[in-house]
C-alpha positions as CSV (number, residue, x, y, z in Angstrom):
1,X,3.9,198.0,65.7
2,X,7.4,197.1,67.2
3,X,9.8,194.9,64.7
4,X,12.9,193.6,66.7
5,X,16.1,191.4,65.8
6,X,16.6,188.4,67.6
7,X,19.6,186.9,65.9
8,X,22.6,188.8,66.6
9,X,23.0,190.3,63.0
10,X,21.8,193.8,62.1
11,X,19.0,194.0,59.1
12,X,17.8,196.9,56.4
13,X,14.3,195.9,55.7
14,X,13.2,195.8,52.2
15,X,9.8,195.2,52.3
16,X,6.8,194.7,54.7
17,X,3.8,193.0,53.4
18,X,0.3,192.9,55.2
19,X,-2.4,189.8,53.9
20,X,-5.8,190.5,55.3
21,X,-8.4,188.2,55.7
22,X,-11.5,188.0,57.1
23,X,-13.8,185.5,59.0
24,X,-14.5,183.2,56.3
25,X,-10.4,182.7,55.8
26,X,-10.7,184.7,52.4
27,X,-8.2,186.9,51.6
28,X,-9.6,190.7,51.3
29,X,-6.5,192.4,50.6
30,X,-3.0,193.2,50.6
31,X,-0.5,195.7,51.3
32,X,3.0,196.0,50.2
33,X,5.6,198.9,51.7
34,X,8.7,198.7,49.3
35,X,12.0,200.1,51.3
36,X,11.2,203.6,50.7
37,X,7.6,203.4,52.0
38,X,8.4,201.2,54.9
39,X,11.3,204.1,56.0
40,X,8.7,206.1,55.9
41,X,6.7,204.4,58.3
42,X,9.3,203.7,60.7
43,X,11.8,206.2,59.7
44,X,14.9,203.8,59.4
45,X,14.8,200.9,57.5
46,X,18.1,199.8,59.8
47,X,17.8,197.4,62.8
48,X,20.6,196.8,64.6
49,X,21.4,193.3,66.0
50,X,19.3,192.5,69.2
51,X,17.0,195.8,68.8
52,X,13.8,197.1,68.1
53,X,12.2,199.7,65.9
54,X,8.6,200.7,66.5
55,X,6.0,202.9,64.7
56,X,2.4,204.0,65.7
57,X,0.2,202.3,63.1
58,X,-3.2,201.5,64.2
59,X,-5.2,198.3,62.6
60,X,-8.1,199.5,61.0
61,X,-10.9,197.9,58.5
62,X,-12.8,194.5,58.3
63,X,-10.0,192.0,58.4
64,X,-10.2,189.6,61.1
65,X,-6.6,189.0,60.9
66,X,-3.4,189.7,59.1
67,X,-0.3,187.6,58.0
68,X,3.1,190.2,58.3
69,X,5.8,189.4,56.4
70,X,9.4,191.4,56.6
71,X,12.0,190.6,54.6
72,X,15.5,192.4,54.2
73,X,18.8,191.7,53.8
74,X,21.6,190.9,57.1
75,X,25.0,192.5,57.7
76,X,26.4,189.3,56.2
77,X,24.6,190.1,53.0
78,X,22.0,186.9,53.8
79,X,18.4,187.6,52.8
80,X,16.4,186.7,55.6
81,X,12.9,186.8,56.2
82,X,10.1,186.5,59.2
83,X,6.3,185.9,59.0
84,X,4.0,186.3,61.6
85,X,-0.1,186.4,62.2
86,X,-1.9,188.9,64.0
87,X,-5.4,188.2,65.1
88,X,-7.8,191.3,65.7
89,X,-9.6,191.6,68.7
90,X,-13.3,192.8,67.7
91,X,-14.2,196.7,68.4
């Protein structure tokens, strides 16, 4: 999974959120990485203005798709936030 800043201002990540669904659109789970858990991961929770970070976590399970939410706060102090969906190809 790569995360990248687009807007010119450095983030530190806060949380990362992962809402699973499956084919019927119901929601099957959800996982929540706090700050220390998404470091953990990614081993920053720092991205510098108009970088990336990346990690090597593999989809696995039943859900047909995932909405990911990351949310931190800017250099300026702003929170900020990004949501995106990811749609799993079938194995």
């Amino acid at each position: 999974m790569n995360i990248s800043e687009s807007n010119g201002v450095g983030v530190t990540v806060t949380s990362l959120t992962f809402t699973d669904y499956n084919q019927e659109d119901e929601l099957i789970g959800t996982t929540i990485l706090d700050a220390e858990e998404f470091f953990e991961w990614f081993e920053t929770d720092y991205i510098p203005a108009f970088s990336t970070i990346q990690n090597g976590i593999v989809h696995s399970g039943t859900s047909v798709y995932s909405i990911v939410r990351v949310a931190g706060i800017d250099d300026n102090d702003n929170p900020v936030e990004a949501t995106i969906r990811i749609d799993y190809l079938p194995e």
